[in-house]
PyMOL CGO cylinders between C-alpha atoms (Angstrom):
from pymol import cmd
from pymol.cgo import CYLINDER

trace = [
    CYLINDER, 79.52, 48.53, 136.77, 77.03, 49.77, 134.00, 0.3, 1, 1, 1, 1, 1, 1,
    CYLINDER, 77.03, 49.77, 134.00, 77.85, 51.63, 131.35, 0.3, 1, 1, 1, 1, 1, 1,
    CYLINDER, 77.85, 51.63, 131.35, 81.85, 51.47, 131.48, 0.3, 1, 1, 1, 1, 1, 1,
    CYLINDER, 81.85, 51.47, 131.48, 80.61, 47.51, 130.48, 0.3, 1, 1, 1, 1, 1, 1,
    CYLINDER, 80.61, 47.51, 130.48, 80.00, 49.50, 126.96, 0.3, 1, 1, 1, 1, 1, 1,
    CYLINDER, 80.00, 49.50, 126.96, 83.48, 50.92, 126.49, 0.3, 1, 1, 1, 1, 1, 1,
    CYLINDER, 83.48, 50.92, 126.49, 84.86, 47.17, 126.48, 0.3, 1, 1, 1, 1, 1, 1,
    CYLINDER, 84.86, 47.17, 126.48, 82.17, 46.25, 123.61, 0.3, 1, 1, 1, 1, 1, 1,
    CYLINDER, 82.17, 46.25, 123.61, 83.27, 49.91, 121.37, 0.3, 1, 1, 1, 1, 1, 1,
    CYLINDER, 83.27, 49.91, 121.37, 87.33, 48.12, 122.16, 0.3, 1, 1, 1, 1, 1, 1,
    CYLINDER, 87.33, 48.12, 122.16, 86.10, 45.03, 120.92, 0.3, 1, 1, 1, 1, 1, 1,
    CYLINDER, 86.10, 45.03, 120.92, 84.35, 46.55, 117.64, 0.3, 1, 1, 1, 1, 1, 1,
    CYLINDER, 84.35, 46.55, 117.64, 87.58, 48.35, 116.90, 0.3, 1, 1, 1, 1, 1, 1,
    CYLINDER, 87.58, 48.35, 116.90, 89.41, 45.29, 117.12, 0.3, 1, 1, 1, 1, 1, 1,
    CYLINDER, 89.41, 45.29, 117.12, 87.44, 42.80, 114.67, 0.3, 1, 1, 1, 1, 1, 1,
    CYLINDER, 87.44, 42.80, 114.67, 84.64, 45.39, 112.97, 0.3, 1, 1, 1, 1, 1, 1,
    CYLINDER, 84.64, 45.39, 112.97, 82.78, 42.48, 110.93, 0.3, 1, 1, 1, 1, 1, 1,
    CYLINDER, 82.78, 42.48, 110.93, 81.20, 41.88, 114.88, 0.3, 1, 1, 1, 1, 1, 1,
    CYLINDER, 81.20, 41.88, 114.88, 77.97, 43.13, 114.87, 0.3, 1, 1, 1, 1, 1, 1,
    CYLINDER, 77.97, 43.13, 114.87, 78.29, 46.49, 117.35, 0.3, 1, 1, 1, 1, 1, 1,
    CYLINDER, 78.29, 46.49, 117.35, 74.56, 45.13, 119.28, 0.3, 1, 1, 1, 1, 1, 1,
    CYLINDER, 74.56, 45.13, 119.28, 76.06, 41.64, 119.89, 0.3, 1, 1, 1, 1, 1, 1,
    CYLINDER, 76.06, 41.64, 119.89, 79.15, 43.18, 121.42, 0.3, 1, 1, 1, 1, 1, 1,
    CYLINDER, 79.15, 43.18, 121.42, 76.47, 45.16, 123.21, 0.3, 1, 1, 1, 1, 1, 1,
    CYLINDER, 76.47, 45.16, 123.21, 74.82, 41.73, 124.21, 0.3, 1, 1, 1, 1, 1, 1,
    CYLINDER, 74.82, 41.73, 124.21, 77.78, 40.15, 125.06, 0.3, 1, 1, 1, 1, 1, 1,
    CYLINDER, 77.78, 40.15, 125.06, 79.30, 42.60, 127.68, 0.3, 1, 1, 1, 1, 1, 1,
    CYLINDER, 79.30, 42.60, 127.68, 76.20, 42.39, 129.47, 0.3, 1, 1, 1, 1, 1, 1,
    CYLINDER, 76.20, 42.39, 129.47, 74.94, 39.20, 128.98, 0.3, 1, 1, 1, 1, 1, 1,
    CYLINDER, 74.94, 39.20, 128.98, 75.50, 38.32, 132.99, 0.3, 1, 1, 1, 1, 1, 1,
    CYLINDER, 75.50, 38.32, 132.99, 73.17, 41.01, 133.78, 0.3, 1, 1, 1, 1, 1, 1,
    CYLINDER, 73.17, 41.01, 133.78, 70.26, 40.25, 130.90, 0.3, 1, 1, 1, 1, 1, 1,
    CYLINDER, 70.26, 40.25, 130.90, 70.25, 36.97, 132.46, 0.3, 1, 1, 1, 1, 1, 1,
    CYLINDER, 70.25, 36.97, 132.46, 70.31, 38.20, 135.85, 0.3, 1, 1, 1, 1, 1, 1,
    CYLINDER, 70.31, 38.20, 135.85, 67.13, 40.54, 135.15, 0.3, 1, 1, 1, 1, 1, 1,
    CYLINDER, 67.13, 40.54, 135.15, 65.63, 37.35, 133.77, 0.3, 1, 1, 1, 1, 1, 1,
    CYLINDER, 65.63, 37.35, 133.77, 66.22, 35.35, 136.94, 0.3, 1, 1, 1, 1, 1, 1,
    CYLINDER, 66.22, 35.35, 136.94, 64.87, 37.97, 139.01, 0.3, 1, 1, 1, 1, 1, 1,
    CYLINDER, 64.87, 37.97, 139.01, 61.78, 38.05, 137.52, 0.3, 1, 1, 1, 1, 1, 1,
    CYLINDER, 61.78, 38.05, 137.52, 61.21, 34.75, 137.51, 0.3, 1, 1, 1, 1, 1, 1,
    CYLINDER, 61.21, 34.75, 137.51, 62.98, 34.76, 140.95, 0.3, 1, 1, 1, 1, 1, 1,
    CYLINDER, 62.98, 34.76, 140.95, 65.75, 32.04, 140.33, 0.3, 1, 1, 1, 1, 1, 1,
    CYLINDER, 65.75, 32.04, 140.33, 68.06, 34.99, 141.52, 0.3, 1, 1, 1, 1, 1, 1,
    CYLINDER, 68.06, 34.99, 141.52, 67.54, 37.40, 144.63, 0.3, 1, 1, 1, 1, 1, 1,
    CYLINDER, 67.54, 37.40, 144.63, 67.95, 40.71, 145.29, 0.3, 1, 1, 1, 1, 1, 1,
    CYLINDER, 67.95, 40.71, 145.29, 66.75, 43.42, 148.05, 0.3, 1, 1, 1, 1, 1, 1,
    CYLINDER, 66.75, 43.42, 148.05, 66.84, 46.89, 147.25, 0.3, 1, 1, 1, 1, 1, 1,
    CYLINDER, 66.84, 46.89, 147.25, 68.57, 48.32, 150.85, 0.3, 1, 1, 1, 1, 1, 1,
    CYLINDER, 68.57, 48.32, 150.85, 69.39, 52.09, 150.29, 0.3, 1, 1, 1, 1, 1, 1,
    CYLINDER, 69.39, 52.09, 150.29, 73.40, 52.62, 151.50, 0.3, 1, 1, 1, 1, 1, 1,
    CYLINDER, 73.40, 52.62, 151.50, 74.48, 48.90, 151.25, 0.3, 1, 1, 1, 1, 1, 1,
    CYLINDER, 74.48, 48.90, 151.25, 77.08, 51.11, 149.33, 0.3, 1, 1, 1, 1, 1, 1,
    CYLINDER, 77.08, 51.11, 149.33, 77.86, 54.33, 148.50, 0.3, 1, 1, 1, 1, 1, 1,
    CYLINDER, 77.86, 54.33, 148.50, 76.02, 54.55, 145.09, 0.3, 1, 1, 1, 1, 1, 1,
    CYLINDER, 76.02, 54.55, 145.09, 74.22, 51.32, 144.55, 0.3, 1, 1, 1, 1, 1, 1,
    CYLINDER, 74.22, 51.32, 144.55, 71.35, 50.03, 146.65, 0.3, 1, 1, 1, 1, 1, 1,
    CYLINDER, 71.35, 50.03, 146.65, 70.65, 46.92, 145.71, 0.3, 1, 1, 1, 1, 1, 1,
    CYLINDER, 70.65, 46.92, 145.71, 71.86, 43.81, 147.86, 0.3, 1, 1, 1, 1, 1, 1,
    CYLINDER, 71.86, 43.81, 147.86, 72.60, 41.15, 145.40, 0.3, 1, 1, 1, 1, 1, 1,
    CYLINDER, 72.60, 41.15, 145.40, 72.71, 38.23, 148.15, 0.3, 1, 1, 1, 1, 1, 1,
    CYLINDER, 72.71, 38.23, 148.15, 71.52, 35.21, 145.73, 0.3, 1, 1, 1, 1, 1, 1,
    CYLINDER, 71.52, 35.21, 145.73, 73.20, 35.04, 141.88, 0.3, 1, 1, 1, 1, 1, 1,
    CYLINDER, 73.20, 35.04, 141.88, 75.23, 32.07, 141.53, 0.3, 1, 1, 1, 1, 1, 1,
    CYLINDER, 75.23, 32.07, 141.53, 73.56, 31.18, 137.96, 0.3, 1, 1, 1, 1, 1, 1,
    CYLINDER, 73.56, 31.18, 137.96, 74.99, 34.59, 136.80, 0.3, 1, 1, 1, 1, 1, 1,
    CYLINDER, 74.99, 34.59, 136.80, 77.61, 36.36, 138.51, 0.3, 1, 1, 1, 1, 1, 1,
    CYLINDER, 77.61, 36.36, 138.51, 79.51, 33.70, 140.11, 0.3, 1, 1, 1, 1, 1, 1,
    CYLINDER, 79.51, 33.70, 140.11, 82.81, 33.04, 138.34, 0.3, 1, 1, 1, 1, 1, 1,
    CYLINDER, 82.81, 33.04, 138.34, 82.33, 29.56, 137.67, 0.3, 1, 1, 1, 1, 1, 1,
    CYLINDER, 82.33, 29.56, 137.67, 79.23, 30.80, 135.91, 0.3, 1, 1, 1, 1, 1, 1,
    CYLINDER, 79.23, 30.80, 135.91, 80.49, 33.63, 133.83, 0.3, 1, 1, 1, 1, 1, 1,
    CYLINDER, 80.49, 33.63, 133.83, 83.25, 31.14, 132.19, 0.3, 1, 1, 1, 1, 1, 1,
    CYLINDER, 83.25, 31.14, 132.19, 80.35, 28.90, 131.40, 0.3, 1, 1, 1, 1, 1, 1,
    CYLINDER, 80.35, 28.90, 131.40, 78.35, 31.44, 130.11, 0.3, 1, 1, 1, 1, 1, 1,
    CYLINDER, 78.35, 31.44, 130.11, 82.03, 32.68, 128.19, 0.3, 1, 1, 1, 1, 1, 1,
    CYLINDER, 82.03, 32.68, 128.19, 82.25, 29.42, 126.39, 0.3, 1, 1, 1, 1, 1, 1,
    CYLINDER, 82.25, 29.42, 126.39, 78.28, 29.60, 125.33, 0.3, 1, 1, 1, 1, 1, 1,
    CYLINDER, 78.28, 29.60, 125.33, 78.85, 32.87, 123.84, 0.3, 1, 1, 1, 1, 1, 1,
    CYLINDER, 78.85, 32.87, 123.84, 81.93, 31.66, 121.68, 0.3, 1, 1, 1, 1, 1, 1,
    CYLINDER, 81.93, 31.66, 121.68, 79.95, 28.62, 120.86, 0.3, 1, 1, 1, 1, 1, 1,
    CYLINDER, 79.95, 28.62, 120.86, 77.18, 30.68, 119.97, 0.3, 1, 1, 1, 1, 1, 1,
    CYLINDER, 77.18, 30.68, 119.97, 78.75, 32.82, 118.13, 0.3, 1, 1, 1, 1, 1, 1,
    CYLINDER, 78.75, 32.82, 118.13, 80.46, 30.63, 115.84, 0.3, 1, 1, 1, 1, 1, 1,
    CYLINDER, 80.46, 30.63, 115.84, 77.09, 28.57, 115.29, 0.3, 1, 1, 1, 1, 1, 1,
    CYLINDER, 77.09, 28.57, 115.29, 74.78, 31.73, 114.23, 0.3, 1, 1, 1, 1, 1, 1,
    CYLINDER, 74.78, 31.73, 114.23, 77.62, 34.09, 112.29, 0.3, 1, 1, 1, 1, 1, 1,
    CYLINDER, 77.62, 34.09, 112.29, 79.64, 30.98, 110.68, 0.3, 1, 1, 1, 1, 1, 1,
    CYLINDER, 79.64, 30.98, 110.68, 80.70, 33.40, 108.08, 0.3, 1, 1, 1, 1, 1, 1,
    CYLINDER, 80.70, 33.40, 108.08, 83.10, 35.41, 110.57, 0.3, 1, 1, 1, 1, 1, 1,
    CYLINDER, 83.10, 35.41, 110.57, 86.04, 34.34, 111.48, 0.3, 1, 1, 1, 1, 1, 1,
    CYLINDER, 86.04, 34.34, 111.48, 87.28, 32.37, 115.05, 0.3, 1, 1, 1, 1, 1, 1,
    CYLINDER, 87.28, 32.37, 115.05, 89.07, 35.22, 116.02, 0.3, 1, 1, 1, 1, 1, 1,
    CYLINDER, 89.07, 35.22, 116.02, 85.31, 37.40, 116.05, 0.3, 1, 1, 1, 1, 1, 1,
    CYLINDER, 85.31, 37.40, 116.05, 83.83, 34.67, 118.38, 0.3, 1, 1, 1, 1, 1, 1,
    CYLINDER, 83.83, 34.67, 118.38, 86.66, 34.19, 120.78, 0.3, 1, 1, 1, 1, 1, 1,
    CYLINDER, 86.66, 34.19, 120.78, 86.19, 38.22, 121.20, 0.3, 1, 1, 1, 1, 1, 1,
    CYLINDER, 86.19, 38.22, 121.20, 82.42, 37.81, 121.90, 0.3, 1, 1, 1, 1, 1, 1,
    CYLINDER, 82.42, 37.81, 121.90, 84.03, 35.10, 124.88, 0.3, 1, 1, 1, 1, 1, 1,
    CYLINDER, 84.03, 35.10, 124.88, 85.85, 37.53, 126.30, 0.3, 1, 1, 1, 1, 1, 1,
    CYLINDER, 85.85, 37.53, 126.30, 83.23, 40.20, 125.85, 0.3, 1, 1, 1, 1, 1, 1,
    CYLINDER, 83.23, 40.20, 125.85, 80.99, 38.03, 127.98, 0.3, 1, 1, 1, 1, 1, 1,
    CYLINDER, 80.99, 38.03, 127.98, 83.92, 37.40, 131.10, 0.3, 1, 1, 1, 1, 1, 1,
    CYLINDER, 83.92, 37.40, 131.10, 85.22, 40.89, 130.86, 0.3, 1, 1, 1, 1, 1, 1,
    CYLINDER, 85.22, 40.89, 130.86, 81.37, 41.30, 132.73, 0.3, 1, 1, 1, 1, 1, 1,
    CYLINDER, 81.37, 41.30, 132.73, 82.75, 39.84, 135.61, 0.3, 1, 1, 1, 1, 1, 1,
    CYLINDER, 82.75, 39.84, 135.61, 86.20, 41.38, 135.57, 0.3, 1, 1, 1, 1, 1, 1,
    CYLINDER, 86.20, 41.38, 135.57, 84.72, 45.01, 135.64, 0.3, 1, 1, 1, 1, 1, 1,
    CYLINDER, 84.72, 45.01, 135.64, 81.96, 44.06, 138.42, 0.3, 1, 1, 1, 1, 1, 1,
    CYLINDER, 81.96, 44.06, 138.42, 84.95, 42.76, 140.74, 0.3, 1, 1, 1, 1, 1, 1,
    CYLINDER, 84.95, 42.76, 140.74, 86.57, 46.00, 140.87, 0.3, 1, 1, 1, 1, 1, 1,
    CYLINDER, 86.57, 46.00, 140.87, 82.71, 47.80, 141.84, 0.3, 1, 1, 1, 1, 1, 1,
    CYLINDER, 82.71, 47.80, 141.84, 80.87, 45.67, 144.03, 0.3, 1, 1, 1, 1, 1, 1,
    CYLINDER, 80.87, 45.67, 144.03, 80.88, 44.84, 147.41, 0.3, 1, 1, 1, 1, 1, 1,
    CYLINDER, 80.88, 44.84, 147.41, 82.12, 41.49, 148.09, 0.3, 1, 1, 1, 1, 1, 1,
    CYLINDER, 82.12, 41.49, 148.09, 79.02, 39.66, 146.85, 0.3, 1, 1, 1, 1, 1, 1,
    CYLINDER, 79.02, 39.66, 146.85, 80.33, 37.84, 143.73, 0.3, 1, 1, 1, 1, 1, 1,
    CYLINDER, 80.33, 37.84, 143.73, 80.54, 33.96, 144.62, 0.3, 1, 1, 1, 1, 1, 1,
    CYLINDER, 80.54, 33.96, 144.62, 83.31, 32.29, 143.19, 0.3, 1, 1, 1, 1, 1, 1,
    CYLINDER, 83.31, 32.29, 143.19, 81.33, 29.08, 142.56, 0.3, 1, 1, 1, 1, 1, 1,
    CYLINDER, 81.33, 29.08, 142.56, 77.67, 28.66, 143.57, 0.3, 1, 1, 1, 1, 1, 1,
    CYLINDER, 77.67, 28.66, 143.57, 76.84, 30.87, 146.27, 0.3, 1, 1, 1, 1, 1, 1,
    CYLINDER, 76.84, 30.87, 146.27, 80.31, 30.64, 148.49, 0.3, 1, 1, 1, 1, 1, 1,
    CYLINDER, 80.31, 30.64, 148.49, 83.17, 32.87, 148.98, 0.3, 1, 1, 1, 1, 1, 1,
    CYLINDER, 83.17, 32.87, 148.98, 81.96, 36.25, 147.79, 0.3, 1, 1, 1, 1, 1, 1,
    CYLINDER, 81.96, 36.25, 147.79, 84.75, 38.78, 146.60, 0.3, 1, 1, 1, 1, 1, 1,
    CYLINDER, 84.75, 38.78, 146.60, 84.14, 42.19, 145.23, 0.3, 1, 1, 1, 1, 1, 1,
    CYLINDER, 84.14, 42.19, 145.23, 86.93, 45.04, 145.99, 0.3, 1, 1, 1, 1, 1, 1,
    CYLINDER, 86.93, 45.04, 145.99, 83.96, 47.69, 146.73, 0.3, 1, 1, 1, 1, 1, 1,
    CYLINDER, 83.96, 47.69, 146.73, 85.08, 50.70, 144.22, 0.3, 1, 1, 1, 1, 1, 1,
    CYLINDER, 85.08, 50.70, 144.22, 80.92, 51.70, 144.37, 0.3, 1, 1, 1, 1, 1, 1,
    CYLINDER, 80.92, 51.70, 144.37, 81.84, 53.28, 148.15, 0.3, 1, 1, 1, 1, 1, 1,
    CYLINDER, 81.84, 53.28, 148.15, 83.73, 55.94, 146.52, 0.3, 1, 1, 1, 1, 1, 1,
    CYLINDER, 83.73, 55.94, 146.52, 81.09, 57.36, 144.10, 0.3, 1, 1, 1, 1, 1, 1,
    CYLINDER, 81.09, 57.36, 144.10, 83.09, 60.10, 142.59, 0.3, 1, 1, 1, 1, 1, 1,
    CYLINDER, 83.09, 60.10, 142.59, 86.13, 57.50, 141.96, 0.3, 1, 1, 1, 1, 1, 1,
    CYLINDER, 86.13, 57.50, 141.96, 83.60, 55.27, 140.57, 0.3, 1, 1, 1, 1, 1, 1,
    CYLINDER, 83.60, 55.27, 140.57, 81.78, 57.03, 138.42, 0.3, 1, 1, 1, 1, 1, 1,
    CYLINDER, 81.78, 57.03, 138.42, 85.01, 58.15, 136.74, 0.3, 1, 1, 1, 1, 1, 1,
    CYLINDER, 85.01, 58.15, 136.74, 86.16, 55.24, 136.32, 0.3, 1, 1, 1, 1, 1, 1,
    CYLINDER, 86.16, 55.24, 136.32, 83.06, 54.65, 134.11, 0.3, 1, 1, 1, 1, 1, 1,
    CYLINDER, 83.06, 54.65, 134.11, 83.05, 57.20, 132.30, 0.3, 1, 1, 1, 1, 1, 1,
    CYLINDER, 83.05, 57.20, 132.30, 87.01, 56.82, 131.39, 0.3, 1, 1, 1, 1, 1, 1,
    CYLINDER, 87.01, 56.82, 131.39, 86.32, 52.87, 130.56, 0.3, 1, 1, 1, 1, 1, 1,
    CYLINDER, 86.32, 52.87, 130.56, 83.68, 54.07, 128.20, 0.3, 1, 1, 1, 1, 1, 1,
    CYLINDER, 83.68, 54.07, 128.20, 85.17, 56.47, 126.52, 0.3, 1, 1, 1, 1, 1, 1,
    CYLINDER, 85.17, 56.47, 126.52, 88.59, 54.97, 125.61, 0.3, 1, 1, 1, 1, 1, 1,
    CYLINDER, 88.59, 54.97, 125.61, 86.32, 52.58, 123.72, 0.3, 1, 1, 1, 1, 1, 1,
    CYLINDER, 86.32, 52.58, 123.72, 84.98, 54.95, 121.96, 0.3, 1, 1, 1, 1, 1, 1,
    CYLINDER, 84.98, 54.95, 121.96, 88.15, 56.36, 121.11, 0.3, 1, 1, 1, 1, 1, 1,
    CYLINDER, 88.15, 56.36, 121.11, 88.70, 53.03, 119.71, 0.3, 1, 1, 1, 1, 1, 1,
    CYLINDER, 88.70, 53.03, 119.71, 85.99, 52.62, 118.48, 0.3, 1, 1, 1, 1, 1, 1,
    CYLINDER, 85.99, 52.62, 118.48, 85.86, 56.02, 115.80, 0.3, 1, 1, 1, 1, 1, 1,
    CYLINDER, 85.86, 56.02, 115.80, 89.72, 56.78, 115.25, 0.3, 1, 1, 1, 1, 1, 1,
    CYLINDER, 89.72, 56.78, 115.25, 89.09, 54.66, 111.69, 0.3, 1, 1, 1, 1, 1, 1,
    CYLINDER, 89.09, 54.66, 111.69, 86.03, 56.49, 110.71, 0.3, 1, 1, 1, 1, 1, 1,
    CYLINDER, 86.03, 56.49, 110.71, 86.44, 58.34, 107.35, 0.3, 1, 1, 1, 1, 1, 1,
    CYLINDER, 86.44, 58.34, 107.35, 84.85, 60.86, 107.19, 0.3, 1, 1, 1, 1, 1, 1,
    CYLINDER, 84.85, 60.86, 107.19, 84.96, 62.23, 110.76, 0.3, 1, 1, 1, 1, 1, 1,
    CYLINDER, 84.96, 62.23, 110.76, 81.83, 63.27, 110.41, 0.3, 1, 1, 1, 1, 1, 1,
    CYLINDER, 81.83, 63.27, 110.41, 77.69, 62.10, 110.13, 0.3, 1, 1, 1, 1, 1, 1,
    CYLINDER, 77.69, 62.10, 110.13, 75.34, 61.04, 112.21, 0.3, 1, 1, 1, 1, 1, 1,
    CYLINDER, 75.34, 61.04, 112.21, 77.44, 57.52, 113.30, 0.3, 1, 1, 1, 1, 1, 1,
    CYLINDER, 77.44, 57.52, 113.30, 81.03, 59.65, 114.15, 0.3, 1, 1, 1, 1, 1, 1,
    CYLINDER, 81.03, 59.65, 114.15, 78.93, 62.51, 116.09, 0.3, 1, 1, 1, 1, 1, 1,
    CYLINDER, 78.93, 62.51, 116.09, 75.63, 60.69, 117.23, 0.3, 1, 1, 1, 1, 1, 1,
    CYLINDER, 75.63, 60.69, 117.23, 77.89, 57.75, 119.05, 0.3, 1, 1, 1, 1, 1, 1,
    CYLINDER, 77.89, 57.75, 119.05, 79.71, 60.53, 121.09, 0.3, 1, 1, 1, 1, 1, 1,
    CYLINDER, 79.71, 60.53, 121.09, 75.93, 62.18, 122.06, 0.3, 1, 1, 1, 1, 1, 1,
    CYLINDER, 75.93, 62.18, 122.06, 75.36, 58.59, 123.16, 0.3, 1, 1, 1, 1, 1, 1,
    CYLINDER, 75.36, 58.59, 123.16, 78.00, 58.52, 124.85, 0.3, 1, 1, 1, 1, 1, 1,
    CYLINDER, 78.00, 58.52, 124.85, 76.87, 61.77, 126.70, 0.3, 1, 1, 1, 1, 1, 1,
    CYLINDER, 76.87, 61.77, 126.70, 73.59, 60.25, 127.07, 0.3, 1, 1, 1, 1, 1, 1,
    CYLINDER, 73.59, 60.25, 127.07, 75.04, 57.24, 128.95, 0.3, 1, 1, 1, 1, 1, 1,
    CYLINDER, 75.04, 57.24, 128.95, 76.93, 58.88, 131.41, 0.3, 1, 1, 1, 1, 1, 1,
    CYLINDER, 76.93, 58.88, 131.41, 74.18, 61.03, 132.21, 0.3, 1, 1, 1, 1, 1, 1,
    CYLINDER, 74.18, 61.03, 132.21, 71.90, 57.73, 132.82, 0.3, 1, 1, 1, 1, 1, 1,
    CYLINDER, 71.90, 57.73, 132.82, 74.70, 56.62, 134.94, 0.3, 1, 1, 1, 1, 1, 1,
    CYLINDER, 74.70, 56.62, 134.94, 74.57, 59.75, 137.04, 0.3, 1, 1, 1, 1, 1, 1,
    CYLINDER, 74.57, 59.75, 137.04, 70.91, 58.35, 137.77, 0.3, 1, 1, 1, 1, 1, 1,
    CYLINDER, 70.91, 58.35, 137.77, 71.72, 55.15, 138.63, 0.3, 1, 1, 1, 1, 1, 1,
    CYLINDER, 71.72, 55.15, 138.63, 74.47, 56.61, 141.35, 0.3, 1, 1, 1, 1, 1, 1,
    CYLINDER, 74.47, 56.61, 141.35, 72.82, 59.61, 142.36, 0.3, 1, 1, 1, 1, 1, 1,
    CYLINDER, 72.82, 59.61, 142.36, 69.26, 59.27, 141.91, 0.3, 1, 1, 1, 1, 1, 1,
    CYLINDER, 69.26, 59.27, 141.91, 66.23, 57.74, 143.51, 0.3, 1, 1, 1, 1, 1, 1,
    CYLINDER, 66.23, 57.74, 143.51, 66.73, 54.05, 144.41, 0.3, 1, 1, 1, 1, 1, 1,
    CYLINDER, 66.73, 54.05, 144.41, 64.55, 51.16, 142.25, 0.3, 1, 1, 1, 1, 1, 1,
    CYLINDER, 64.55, 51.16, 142.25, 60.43, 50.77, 144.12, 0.3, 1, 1, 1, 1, 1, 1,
    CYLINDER, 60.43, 50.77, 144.12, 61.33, 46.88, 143.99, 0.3, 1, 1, 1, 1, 1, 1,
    CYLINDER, 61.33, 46.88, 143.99, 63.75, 44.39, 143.06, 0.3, 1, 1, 1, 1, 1, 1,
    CYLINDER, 63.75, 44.39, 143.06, 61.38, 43.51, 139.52, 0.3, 1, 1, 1, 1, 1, 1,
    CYLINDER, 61.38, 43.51, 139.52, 61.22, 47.08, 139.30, 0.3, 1, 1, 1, 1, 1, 1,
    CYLINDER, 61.22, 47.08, 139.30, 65.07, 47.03, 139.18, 0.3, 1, 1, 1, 1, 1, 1,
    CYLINDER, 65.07, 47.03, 139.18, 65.62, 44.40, 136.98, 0.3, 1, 1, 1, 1, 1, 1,
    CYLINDER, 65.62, 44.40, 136.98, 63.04, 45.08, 134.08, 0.3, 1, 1, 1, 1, 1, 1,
    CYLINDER, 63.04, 45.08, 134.08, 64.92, 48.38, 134.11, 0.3, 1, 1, 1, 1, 1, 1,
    CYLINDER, 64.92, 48.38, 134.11, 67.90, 46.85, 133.37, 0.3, 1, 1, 1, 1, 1, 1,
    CYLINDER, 67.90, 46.85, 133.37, 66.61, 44.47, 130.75, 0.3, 1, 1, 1, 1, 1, 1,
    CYLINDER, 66.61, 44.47, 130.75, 64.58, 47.14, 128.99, 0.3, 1, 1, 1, 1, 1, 1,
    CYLINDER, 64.58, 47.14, 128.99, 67.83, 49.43, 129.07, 0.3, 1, 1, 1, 1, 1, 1,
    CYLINDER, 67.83, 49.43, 129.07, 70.18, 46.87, 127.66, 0.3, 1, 1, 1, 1, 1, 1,
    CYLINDER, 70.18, 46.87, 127.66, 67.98, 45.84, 124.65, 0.3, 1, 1, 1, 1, 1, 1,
    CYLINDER, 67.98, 45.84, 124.65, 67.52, 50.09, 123.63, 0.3, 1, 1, 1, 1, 1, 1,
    CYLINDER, 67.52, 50.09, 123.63, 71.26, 50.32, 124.08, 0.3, 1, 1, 1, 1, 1, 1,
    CYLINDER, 71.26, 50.32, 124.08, 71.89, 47.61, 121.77, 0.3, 1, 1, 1, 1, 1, 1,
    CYLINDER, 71.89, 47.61, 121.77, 69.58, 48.94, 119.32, 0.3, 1, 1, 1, 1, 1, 1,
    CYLINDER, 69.58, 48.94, 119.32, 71.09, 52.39, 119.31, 0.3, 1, 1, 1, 1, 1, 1,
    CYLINDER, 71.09, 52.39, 119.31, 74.24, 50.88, 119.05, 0.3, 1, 1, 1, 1, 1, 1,
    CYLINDER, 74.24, 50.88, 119.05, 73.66, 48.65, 115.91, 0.3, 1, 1, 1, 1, 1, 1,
    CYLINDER, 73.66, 48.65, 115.91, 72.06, 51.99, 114.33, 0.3, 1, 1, 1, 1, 1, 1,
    CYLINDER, 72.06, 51.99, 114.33, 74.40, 54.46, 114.47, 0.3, 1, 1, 1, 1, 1, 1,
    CYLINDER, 74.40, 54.46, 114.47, 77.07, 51.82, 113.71, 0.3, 1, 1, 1, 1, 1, 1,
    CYLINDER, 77.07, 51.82, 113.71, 75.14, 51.28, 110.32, 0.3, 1, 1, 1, 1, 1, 1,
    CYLINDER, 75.14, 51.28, 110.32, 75.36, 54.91, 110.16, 0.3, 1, 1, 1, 1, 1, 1,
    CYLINDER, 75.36, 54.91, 110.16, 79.28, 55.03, 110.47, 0.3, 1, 1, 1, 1, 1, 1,
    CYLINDER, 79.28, 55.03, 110.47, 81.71, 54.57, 107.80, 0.3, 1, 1, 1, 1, 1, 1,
    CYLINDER, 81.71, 54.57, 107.80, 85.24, 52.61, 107.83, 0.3, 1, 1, 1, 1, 1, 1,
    CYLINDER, 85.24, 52.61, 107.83, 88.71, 53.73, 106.76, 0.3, 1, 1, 1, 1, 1, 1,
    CYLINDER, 88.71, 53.73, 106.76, 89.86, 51.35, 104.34, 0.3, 1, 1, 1, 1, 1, 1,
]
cmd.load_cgo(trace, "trace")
């Protein structure tokens, strides 16, 4: 999954609003920012094999440090513990919804991929394979992210300004990316792919914490 990932960070924002809208933006993709680390440094693997599935062509055969569920609770716990060390002013309640930020990475990629998540190192790989049905899949994205940002803007007062209006273009603006990513070209190269990804996460989370400065709260 990609950008329905984003739709569980908008959820969270509406839920606890003093967390920072780009560390929710972190958070639910955290497994994949350190996955496009670990490829380029090539801890992790990947092959880019065009129709390993329906709408995704890269074969992720080697990311136990990431994607493994063993992994993604560790890396659950870090982001709570994080999370409480660098925002001490929030309450428990904001980190423990970072935590869950970080695992609900894993949830969503269970239902898309193939069966190549490991449940602890590199061994028995489960994925139910929702990316073989592109048209299911891609709606399923879209839906995910835009109940969050239902969520996310039913409190804004006014309904109106750039952070109501410009978060639903960015919205638009997502989807559209993640017609690319399904329909589109496939990556040149597996560090191709994943300095994509990196790049892409960091703008998203920099659009995100500016139009969220840009929205106002009901009371």
């Amino acid at each position: 999954m990609f950008v329905g990932h984003y739709g569980i960070s908008l959820a969270g924002k509406a839920v606890k609003r003093t967390v920072p809208l780009w560390v929710l933006f972190i958070a639910v993709q955290w497994i994949d920012v350190l996955w496009a680390i670990f490829v380029l440094m090539g801890i992790e693997k990947v092959r880019i094999v065009p129709g390993i599935t329906a709408t995704n062509p890269l074969d992720l055969y080697y990311m136990p440090y990431t994607h493994s569920l063993v992994a993604t609770v560790v890396w659950s716990i870090l982001g709570f513990v994080f999370y409480k060390l660098f925002f001490r002013r929030d309450t428990q309640r904001g980190a423990i919804i970072v935590g869950v930020a970080v695992f609900s990475h894993w949830v969503l990629d269970f239902i898309v991929h193939r069966p190549d998540l490991p449940l602890y190192d590199n061994a028995m790989k489960v994925g139910l394979g929702l990316w073989n049905y592109p048209l299911v899949a891609f709606a399923l994205e879209v839906v995910i992210l835009f109940a969050g940002i239902y969520f996310y803007l039913r409190n804004a007062t006014p309904f109106r300004g750039v952070g109501v209006y410009g978060m639903i273009v960015f919205g638009l603006v997502l989807v559209a990316i993640q017609g690319l990513v399904f329909f589109g070209a496939p990556p040149t190269s597996d560090k191709a792919a994943a300095l994509t990804a990196l790049i892409s996460y960091l703008v998203f989370a920099a659009v995100a914490a500016w139009l969220d400065k840009k929205r106002q709260y009901s009371k």
